[in-house]
N, C-alpha and C positions, 0 to 999 in steps of 0.2 A: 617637820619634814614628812611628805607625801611615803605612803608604804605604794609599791608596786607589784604586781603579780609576775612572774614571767612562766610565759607558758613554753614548754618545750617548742622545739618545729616538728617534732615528730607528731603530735598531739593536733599543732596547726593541718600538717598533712591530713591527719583522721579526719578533722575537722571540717576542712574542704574537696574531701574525696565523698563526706555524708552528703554535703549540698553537692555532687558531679559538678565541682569546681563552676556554678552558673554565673554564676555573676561574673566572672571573670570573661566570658565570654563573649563576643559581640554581639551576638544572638541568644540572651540569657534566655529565653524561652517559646513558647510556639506562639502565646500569646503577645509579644510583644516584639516579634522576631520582623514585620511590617513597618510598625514604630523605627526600629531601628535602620531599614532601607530605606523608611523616607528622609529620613536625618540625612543621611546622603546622599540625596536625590540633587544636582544643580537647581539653585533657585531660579533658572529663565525657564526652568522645565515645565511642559504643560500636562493639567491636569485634569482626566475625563473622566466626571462618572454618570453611570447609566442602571438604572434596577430594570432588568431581564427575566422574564419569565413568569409561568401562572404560580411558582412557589419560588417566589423573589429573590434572585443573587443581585446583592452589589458589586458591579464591576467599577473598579479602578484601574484605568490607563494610564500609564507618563510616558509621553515623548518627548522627545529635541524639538525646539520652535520650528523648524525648518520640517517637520513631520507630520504635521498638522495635517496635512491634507488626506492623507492616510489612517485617518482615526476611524471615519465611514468603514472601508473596508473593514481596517480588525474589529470593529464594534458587532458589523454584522457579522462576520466570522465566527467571533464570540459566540452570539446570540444566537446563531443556527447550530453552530454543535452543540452546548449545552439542551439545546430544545428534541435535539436528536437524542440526545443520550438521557434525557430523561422521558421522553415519551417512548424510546424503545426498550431500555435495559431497568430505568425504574428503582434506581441502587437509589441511596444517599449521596446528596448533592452538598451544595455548599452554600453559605449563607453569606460569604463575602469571597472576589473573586481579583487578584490583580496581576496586571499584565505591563511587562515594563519593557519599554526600548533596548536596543542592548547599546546602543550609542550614548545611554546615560553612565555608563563603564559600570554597574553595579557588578555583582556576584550574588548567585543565590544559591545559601548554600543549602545541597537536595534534602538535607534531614529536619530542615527549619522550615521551610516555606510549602507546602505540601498545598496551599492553596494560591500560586505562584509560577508564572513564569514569565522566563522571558523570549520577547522577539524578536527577532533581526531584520531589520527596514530593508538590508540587503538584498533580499529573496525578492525587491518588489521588481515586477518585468511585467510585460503588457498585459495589458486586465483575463484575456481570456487564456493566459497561463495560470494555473492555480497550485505553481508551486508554494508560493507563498500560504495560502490556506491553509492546504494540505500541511504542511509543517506545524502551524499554527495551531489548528484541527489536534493534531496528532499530541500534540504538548500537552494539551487542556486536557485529551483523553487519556493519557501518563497518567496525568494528577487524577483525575474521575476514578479509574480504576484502583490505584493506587489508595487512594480514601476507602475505597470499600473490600478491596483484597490485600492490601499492605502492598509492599515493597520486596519484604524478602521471599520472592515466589520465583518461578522458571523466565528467563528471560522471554519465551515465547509468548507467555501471556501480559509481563509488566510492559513490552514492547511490540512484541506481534500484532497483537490484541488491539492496541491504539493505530498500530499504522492502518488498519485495516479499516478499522471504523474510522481514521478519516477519510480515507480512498473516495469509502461509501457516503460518506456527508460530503463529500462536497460534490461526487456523482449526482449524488437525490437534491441537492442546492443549486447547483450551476450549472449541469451537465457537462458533457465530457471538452476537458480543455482542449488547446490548440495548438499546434507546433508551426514554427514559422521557420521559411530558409533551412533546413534539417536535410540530412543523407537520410534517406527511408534503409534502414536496416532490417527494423523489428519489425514492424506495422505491417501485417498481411493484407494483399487486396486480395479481395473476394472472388473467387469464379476465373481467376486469370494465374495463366501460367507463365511466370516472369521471366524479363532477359537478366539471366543472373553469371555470376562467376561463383564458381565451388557453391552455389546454393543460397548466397550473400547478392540481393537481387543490388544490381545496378542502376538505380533512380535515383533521380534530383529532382527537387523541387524548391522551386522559389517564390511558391506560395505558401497556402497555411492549411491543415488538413487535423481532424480531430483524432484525437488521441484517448483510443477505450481505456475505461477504467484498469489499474491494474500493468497499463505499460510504463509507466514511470520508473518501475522496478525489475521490468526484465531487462533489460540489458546487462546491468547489473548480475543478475542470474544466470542468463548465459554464460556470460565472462568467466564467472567462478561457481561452479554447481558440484564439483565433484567431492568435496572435504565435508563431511558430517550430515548428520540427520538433523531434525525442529526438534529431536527430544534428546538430543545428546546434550550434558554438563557440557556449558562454556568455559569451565576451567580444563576439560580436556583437549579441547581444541587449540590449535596450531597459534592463531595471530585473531588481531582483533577484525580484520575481513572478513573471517569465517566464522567468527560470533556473529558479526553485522548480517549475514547472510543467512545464515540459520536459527538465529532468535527474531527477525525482521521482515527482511527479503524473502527466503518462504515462505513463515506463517501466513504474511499476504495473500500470498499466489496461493495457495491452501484453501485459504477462508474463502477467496474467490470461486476456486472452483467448487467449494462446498455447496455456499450459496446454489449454485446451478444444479446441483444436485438435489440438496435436500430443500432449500426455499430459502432465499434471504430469513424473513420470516421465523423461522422454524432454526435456524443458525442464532438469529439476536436471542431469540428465546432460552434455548439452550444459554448464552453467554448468560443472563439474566440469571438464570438456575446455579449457572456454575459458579456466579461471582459471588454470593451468597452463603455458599457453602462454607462452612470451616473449611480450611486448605488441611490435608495432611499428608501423607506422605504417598500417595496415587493421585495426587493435581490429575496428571493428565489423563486417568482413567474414569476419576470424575469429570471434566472436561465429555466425554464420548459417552458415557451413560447418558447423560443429559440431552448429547444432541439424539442419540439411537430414540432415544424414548419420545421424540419427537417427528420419528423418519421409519417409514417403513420401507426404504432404500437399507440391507445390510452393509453396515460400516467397517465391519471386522477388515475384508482384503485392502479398502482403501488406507484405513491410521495404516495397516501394516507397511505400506508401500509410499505412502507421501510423510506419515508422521517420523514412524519406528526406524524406516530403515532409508537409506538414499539411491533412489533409481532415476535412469532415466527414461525419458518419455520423446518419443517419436514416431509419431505413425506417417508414412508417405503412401500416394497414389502412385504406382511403378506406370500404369497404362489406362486407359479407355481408348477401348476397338469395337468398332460394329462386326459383328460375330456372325450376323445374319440377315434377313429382311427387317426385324424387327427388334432384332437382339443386340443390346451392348456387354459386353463386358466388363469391370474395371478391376485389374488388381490392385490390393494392397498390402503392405508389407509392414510389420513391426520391426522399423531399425533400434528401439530402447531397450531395456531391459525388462520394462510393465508398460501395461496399459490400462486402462479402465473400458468398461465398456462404452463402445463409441457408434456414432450414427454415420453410416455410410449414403450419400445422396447422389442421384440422377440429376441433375436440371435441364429440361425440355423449356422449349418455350412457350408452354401452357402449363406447364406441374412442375413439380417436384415429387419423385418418388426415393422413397426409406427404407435401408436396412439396416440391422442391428447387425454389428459384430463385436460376437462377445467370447470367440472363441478362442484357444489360450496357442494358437498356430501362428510363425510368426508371418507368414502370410494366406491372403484368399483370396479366392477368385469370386465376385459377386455379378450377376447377370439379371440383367432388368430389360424387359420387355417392352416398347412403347412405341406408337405410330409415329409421334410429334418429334420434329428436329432437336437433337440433341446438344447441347451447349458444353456443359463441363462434369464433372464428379469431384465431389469433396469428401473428407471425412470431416469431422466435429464443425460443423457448419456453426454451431452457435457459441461456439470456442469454450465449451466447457472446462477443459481441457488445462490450466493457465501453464503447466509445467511441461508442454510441450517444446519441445526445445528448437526445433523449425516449424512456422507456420508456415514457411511459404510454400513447403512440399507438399500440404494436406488439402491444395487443388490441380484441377490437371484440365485443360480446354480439350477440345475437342478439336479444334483446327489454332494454329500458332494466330495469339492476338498482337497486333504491337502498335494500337491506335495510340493507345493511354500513354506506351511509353516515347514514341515519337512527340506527341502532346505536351510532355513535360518537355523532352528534352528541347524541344523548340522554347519554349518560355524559358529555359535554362540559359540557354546561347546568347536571348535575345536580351538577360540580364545582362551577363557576361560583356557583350557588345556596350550595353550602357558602362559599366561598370568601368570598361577601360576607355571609354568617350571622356568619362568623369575626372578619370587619374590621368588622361593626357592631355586634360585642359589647366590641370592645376599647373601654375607659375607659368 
């Protein structure tokens, strides 16, 4: 007769609390946590691989057969942000890289796959939309940074940080995407002073018109800007919109206008310095040492006012008046709470002349000199500015223009007219 041992369960417990219960797991480990998603991968699923780059990632793709045609896209997706992100920031990359459909129903769970994600074929809409990228983009730079500064850090940098660098990769890749059929809300035209309602300009357009880097996210911003600061604890805030907005949606608009300020450039740099560092308990004051040390623009009044604290930003033109033979006028007014220093501009139809208003009054009166016919007066002409909360106010014509919007609106009509030719012919 066999002798048998019995071991307690208490014992068993210790036992499998010393191995963190791994095997028991679906994902016993980081090394074979892959292995275990392709196990459940559908076998009609197709499989692409491609080695990327001058210090080689193996990318592995799996779509649904019916997705195939879309491998080009994310392949070069892939291959340009990774190429972004290691020629500008320079961190530790990855030696194998996979990106899965989400229509294969997987799950990837965040603490397992760190070199991992997935896509949604959903996002695809006409080629010179780059929402899809940008998503794409933004996912791969999660994981990038994530590998090199971990995970448990400020949501501004595990998420801000990537939104941002994709904006910019797929700006410096594709240039700036396209909006089709759209209300023009956000999107300021240049040099022209709009037919609007409460300041909300009233155009349509039934064409297709580009879309600068950076507006993907203001609307969004407008909508909800008042609830928190980029360095406030997300557990102290209200609902998960007002994380989304202020670990996300402003660091964006932030890094943007940084950019303009201190130099794309001289911004990546800094990130490169910061990502490196041991994290400790002033992230975000190492963050600003970093970039200062690369800008002789003082950063102190801006973190105060875009990072630390939640202001708003609006500068409008109230008037441009010919004051004289040769003299204009233009007021401006601070309707925000801050401003940054901003460039005040004439346009003639031979020049453009510049002043600086940097002074802390919430309006001035600015007077420029010039023979040449006068056109319009702007403020932040090169939109520095991204947390301005109306662009359409920070220009002002000089005589009422209404070519452009007669223009559209006739192409609108003359939709409209097809539109219901169309729905009065069916049946």
């Amino acid at each position: 007769m066999r002798n048998f041992t019995f071991i307690p369960a208490f014992v068993v417990f210790v036992l499998l609390s010393a191995f963190n219960l791994s095997f028991l797991s679906s994902f016993p480990d980081d090394s074979t946590t892959v292995q275990n998603i392709e196990f459940k991968i559908p076998e009609d699923a197709l499989k692409i691989e491609k080695i990327i780059g001058d210090r080689p990632i193996k990318i592995s793709l799996y779509l649904s057969p019916n997705e195939k045609e879309y491998s080009e896209r994310i392949l070069s997706c892939i291959e340009h942000t990774f190429h972004f992100l290691e020629s500008n920031l320079s961190l530790n990359s990855f030696d194998e890289f996979y990106v899965y459909s989400s229509s294969l129903g997987l799950t990837l769970p965040q603490d397992k796959t760190a070199n991992s994600v997935l896509v949604d074929i959903d996002l695809f809409i006409p080629d010179r939309n780059f929402a899809f990228e940008r998503g794409l983009s933004a996912k791969i730079c999660e994981r990038y940074i994530a590998n090199n500064f971990g995970r448990d850090n400020p949501y501004w940098v595990v998420k801000g940080i990537p939104y941002y660098l994709a904006s910019r990769i797929v700006q410096d890749t594709y240039g700036s995407s396209s909006k089709v059929f759209q209300f023009v809300r956000y999107v300021p035209v240049y040099g022209m002073l709009l037919q609007h309602y409460n300041e909300i300009p009233i155009i349509y357009t039934v064409g297709s018109f580009e879309e600068p880097i950076g507006t993907a996210c203001l609307e969004t911003y407008y909508n909800s800007n008042k609830i928190g600061s980029i360095n406030d604890d997300p557990v102290l805030l209200p609902d998960e919109n007002s994380i989304f907005i202020n670990g996300v949606i402003k660091p964006e608009l932030m890094f943007l206008t940084l950019e303009k300020i201190v130099g794309k450039e001289n911004l990546l740099n800094a990130f490169s310095k910061f990502l490196i560092i041991e994290p400790d308990s002033a992230v975000a004051e190492v963050f600003w040492n970093s970039l200062q040390e690369n800008s002789s623009y003082d950063l102190s009044t801006f973190k105060e006012n875009f990072f630390y604290t939640n202001q708003t930003f609006d500068d409008k033109i109230i008037s441009l008046k010919q004051t004289g033979e040769f003299k204009y006028d233009v007021l401006v007014e601070r309707l925000g709470s801050k401003s940054i220093d901003q460039d005040v501009v004439l346009i003639t139809e031979n020049d453009t002349l510049w002043q600086k208003w940097n002074s802390s009054n919430n309006w001035k009166t600015f007077s420029f000199i010039t023979k040449d016919k006068v056109i319009a007066a702007e403020i932040d002409p090169y939109r520095k500015n991204y947390f301005d909360i109306n662009f359409t106010n920070n220009s002002y014509t000089i005589e009422p223009r209404y070519g452009a919007s007669l223009s559209i609106a006739v192409r609108w009509y003359f939709w409209i007219q097809n539109a219901l030719m169309i729905i009065g012919s069916i049946g």
